[in-house]
C-alpha positions in Angstrom: -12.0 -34.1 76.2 -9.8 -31.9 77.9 -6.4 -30.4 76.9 -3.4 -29.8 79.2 -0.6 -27.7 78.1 3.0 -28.2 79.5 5.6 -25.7 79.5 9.4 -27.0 80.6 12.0 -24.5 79.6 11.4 -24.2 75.4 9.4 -27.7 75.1 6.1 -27.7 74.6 4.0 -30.5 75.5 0.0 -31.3 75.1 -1.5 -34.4 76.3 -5.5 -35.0 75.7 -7.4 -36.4 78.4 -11.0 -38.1 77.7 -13.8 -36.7 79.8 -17.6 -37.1 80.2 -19.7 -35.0 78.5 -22.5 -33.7 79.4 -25.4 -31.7 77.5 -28.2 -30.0 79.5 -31.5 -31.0 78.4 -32.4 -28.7 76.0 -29.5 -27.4 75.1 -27.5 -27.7 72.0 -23.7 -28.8 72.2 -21.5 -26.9 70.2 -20.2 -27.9 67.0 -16.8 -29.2 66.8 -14.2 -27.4 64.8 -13.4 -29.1 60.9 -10.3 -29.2 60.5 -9.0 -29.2 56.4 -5.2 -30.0 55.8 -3.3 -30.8 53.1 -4.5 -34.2 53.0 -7.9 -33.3 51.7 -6.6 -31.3 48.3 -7.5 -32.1 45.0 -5.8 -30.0 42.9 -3.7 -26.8 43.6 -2.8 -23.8 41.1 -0.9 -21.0 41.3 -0.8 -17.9 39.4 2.8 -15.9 40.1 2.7 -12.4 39.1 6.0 -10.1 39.0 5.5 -7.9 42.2 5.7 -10.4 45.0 2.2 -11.6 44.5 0.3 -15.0 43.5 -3.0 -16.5 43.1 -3.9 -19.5 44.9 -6.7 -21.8 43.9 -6.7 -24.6 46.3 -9.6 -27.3 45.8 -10.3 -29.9 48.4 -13.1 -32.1 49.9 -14.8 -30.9 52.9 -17.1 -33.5 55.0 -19.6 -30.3 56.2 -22.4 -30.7 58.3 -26.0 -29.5 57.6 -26.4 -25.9 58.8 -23.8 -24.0 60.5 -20.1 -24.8 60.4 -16.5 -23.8 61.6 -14.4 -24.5 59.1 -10.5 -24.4 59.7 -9.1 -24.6 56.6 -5.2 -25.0 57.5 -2.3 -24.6 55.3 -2.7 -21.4 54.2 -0.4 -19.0 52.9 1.4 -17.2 56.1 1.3 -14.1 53.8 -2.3 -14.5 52.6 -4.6 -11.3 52.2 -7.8 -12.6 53.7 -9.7 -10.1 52.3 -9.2 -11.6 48.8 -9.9 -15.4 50.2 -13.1 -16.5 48.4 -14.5 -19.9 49.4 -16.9 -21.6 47.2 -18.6 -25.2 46.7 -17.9 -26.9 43.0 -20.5 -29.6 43.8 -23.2 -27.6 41.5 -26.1 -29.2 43.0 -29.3 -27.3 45.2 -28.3 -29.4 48.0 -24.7 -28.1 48.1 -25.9 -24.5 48.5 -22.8 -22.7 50.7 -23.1 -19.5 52.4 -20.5 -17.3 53.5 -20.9 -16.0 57.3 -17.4 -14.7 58.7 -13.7 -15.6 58.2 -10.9 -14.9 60.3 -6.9 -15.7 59.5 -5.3 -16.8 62.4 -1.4 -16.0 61.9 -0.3 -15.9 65.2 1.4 -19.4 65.7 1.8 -21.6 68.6 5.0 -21.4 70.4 5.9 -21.7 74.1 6.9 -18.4 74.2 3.3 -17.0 72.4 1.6 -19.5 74.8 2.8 -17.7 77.7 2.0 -14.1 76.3 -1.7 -14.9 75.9 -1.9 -16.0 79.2 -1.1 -12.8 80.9 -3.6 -11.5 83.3 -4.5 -15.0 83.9 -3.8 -18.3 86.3 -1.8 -21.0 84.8 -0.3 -24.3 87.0 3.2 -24.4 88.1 4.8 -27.8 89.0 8.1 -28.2 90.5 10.2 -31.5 91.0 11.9 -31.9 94.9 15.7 -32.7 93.4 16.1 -34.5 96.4 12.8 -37.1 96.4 11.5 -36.5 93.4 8.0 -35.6 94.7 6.1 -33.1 92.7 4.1 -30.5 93.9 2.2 -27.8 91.9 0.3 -24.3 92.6 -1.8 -22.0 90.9 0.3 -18.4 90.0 -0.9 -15.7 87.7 1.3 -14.6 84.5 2.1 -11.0 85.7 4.7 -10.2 82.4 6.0 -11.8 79.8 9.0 -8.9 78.9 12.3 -10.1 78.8 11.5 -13.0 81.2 8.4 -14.7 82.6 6.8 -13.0 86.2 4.5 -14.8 88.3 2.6 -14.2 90.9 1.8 -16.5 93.8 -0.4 -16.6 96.4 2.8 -15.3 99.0 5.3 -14.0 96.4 6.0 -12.8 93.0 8.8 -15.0 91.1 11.1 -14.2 87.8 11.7 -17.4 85.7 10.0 -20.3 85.2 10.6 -21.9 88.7 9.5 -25.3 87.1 6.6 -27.0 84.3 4.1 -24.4 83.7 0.5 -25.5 83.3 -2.0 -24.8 81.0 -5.5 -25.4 80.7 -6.4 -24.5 76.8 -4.7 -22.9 73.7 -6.5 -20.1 73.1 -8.6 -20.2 69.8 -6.5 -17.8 67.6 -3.4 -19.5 68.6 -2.2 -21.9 65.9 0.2 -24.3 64.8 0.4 -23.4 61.4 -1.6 -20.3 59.7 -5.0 -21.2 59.5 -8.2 -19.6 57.8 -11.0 -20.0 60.0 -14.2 -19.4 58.1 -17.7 -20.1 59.7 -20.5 -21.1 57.2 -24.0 -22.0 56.5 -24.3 -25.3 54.2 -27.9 -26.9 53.4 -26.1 -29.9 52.5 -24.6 -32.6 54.5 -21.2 -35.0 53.4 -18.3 -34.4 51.5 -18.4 -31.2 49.7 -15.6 -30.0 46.8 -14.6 -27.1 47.7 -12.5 -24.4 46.3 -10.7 -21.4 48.2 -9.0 -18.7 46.3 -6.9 -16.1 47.5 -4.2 -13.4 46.6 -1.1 -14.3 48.5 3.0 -12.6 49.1 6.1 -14.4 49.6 5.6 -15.9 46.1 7.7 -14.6 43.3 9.4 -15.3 40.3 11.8 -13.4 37.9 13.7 -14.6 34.5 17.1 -15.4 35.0 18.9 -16.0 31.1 22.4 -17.5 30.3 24.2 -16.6 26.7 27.5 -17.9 25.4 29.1 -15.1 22.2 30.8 -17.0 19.5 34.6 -16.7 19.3 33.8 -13.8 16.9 31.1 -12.5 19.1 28.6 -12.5 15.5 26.4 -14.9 17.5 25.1 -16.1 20.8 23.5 -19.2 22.0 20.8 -18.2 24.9 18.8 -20.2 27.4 16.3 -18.8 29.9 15.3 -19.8 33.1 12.1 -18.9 35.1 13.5 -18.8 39.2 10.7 -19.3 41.8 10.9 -18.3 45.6 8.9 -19.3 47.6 8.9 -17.6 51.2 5.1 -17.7 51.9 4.8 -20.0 54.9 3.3 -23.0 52.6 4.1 -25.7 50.4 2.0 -26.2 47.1 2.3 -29.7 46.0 2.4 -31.0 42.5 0.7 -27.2 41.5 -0.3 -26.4 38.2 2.1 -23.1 37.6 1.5 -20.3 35.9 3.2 -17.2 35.3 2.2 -13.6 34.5 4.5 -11.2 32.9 3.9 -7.7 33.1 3.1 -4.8 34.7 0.2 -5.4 37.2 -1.3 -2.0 39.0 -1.9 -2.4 42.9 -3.2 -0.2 45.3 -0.2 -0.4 47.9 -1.0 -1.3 51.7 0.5 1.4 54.7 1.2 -2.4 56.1 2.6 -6.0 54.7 3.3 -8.6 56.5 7.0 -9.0 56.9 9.3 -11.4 54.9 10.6 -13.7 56.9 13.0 -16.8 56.7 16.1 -17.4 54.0 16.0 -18.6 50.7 17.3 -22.3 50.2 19.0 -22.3 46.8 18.2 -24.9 44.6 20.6 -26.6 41.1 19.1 -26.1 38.2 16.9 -28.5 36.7 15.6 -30.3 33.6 12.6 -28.8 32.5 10.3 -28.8 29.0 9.8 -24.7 27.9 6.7 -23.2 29.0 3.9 -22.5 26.7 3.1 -18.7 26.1 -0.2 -16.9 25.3 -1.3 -13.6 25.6 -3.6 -12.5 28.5 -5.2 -9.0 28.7 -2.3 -6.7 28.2 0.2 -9.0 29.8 1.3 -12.5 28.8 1.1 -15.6 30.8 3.1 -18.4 30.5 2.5 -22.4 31.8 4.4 -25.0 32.9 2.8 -28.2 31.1 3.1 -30.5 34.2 2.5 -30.1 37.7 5.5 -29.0 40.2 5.8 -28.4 43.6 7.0 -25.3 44.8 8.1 -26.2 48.8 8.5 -23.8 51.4 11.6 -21.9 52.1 12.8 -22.7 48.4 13.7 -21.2 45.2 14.1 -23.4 41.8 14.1 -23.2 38.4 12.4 -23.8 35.0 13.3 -23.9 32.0 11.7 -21.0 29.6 13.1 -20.9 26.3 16.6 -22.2 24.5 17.7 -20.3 21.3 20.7 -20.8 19.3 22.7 -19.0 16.8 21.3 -15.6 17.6 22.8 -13.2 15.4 24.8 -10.2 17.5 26.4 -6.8 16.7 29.0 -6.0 19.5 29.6 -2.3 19.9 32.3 -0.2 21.4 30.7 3.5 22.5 32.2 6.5 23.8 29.5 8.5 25.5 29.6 12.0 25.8 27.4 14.8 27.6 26.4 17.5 26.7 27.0 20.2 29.5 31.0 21.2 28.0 28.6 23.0 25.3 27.6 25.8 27.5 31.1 26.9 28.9 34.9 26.7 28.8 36.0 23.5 30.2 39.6 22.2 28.4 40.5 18.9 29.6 37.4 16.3 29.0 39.0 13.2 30.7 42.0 10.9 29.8 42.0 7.4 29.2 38.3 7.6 29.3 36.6 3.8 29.3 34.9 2.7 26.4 31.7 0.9 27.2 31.1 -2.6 25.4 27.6 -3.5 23.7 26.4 -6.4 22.7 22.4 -5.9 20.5 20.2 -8.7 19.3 16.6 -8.8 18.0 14.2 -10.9 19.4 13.2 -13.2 16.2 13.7 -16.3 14.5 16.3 -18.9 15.7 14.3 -20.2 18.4 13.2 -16.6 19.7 10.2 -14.5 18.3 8.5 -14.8 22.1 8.0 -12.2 24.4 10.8 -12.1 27.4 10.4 -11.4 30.4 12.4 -9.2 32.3 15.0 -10.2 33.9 19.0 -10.4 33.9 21.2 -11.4 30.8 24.2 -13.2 32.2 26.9 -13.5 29.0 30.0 -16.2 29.2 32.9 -16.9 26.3 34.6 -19.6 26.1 38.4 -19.0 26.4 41.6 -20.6 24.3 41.1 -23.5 25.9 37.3 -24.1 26.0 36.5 -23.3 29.4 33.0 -20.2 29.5 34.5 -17.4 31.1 31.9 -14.8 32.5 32.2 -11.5 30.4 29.0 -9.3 31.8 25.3 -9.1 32.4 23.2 -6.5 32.3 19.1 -6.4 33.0 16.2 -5.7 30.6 12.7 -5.1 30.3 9.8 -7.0 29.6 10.7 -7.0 25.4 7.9 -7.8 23.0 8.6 -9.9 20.1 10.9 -8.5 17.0 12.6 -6.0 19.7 15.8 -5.3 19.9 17.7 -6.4 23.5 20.9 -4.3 23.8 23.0 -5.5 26.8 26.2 -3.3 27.8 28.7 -5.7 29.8 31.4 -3.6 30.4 34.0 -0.9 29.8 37.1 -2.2 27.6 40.4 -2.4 28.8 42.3 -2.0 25.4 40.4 1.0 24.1 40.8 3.7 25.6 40.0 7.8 24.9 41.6 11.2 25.5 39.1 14.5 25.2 39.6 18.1 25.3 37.6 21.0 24.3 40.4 22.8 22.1 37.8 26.3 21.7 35.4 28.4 23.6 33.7 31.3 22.6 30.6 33.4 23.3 29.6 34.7 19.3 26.3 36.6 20.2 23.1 36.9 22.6 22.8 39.3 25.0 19.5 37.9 26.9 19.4 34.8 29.1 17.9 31.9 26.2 19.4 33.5 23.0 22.9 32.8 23.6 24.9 31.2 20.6 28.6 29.4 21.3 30.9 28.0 19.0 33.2 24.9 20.9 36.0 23.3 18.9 36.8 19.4 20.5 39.4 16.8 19.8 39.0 13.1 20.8 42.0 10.7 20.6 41.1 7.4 20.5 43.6 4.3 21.0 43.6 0.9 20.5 45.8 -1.7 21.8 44.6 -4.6 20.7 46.1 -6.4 17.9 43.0 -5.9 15.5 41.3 -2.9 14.4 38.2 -1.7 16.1 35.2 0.5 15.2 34.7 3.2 18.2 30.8 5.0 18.0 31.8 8.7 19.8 28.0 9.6 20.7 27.6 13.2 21.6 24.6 14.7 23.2 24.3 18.8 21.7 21.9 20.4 23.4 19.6 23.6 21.5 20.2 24.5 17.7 23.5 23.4 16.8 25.3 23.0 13.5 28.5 21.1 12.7 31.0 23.8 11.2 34.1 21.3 10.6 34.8 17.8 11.6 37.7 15.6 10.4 35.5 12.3 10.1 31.7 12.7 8.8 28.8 12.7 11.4 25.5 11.3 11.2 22.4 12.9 13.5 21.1 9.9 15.0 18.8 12.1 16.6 17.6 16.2 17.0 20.1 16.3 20.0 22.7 13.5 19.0 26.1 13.3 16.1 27.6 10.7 15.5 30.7 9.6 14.7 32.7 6.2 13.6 35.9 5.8 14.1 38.1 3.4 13.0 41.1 2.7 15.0 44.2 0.4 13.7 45.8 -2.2 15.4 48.2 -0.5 18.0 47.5 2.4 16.5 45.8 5.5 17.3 43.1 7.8 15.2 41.9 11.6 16.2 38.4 13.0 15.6 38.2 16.7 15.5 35.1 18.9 14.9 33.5 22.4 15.9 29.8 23.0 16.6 27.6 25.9 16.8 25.3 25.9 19.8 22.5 28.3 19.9 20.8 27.8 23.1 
């Protein structure tokens, strides 16, 4: 058989011509190439992990030859690590016996353009068409360049362009037409063979995306999650069994990855049963109960978990810091935001699983029962029984005036042995037409003490008072207190 390759501006065109051959007595013809495609799989499962990385466990059947083989195994991830890629037989019998000799992932794909760069240095066919007759007439020219524009030389001249069809006699063997492993091997049995490659792979991910709706009185949320795959890996897996690893995986990092390439296609959501969870190692791992195909170029989603009635605590916090307790400042800030909270624990109602991490997206429904986005916030993988605090805002109607009233230096002399006394007053107002509970959070740093306050504190921690303050309807209410600091 012989191949001819056809160039004609960006088309590229292969015909196959049947030709006599010929084997020297003797001598032993080559083995053909076996070619494996998606058409020979069995079963295909994938294993997504957090940091842009999967595991692939495709099975097929292989018709191998007895002894050696070259075994192109197409389909592949583009982003696959061959050096993870671990091909064995899962026919169990002596006869099936498959050894391992080389393996080489061929990434570079076939394009006109690729075509022409591997044929630098060497002699390619140019045909040209006479406009006038028709006639065709061809000669031999050597690929000088391929930069910015295709130089030939001929026998008389050097040309620029491609003056006409360029000829070719033969892809060259790395060169494919979608990424390929090619792995040569040793089998002592002939016929079909299942087979099962495994591999680590990139350009699969996933992350958990999750949608809650507050009650009108914000005492309660209803929350649905939703596992989002991309997949950007070069492939399709059809009809996959999918599985999913939460947690924080340790990998040795690469100097090089292969690049990302290609735009996400976004996909609705769809209707999907919950996955089941189940701890693996010190990670958990959750499956999908059927198969689903994760295509190329796409991202789509699964459902992960629905909970309703989730008890809530909303929270309005004033944060302070704690460098105005080393010097003379004054003025703190005016009409300082008030940051809004909203704190669940993960039990009961439908919850009591591990979540993964991933981005809380919160909606309300307004006077007229349309869900109104109100914040999202992002949290970490959160064991069962935790608590998930989400802050989605700052509030428009509360508001906060600070000032540091008193400074003074009361003894020390040395560099770590000073001791200050700092008088403050906060103002905080409400314009809303209901009262609010405002937590004023200040970080103190050293030894301090509380000498007078107009509210009572509470130390939430050895470097944190606390302070709530109720503030009426259209109202207003003032917190003063001074603190000893010995730093």
């Amino acid at each position: 058989m012989m191949l001819k390759i056809f160039v004609y501006g960006c088309v590229l065109l292969v015909s196959m011509v049947m030709v006599p051959i010929r084997a020297a007595s003797g001598m032993e013809v080559a083995k053909e190439e076996i070619l494996s495609s998606l058409k020979d799989q069995q079963e295909v499962a994938v294993t997504i992990y957090n940091e842009n990385l999967a595991l692939v466990k495709d099975q097929r059947r292989v018709a191998l030859e007895r002894g050696k083989n070259r075994l192109a195994w197409r389909d592949v991830s583009a982003r696959i690590m061959p050096e993870t890629a671990l091909l064995r037989s899962l026919g169990g019998g002596d006869g099936d016996g498959v050894v391992l000799l080389e393996q080489n992932f061929d990434f570079d794909l076939l394009t006109p353009q690729k075509l022409l760069d591997k044929y630098v240095g060497q002699k390619v066919t140019v045909i040209k068409t006479n406009p006038a007759t028709g006639a065709e007439s061809s000669e031999f020219a050597t690929v000088l360049s391929t930069n910015a524009g295709v130089v030939l030389k001929f026998a008389d001249r050097i040309e620029t362009g491609a003056p006409g069809r360029i000829v070719f006699k033969a892809v060259p063997d790395n060169l494919r037409d979608r990424p390929t492993l090619v792995i040569t091997l040793h089998s002592s049995g002939a016929g079909q063979q299942p087979m099962e490659l495994s591999y680590l792979t990139g350009g699969l991910s996933w992350r958990a995306d999750y949608v809650a709706e507050l009650s009108p009185k914000d005492d309660q949320l209803d929350l649905n999650g939703w596992v989002t795959l991309t997949n950007v890996s070069g492939t399709s897996y059809p009809d996959a069994k999918l599985q999913l690893v939460a947690g924080d995986v340790n990998r040795v990092r690469h100097e090089m990855d292969f690049a990302q390439d290609g735009r996400v296609m976004k996909a609705m959501p769809m209707a999907a049963p919950a996955m089941a969870e189940e701890g693996l190692f010190e990670y958990h791992l959750y499956s999908l109960e059927r198969p689903t195909t994760i295509a190329e170029q796409q991202t789509k989603q699964v459902a992960l978990l629905s909970a309703q009635h989730v008890p809530t605590r909303k929270e309005l916090l004033l944060q302070g810091r704690d460098y105005y307790y080393r010097s003379s400042y004054g003025d703190l800030g005016q009409k300082m935001k008030v940051g809004v909270y909203v704190e669940f624990e993960n039990k009961a109602n439908g919850l009591g699983v591990p979540l993964p991490k991933g981005v809380i997206r919160v909606y309300k429904k307004d006077s007229k029962g349309s869900a109104q986005f109100v914040g999202e916030d992002r949290i970490d993988h959160t064991p069962r029984n935790e608590k998930v605090r989400l802050k989605l805002g700052e509030a428009f109607d509360v508001t906060a005036d600070k000032k540091q009233t008193d400074f003074q230096k009361v003894g020390g002399s040395g560099r770590y042995n000073y001791i200050f006394e700092s008088a403050y007053q906060i103002e905080l107002k409400n314009a809303k037409d209901e009262a609010v509970m405002v937590k004023v959070m200040e970080p103190v740093p050293g030894d301090w003490e509380i000498l007078s306050e107009s509210q009572v504190h509470k130390k939430e921690a050895s470097n944190t008072v606390v302070w709530q303050v109720t503030v009426p309807p259209g109202g207003r209410s003032i917190l003063n207190y001074r603190v000893k600091v010995r730093l």
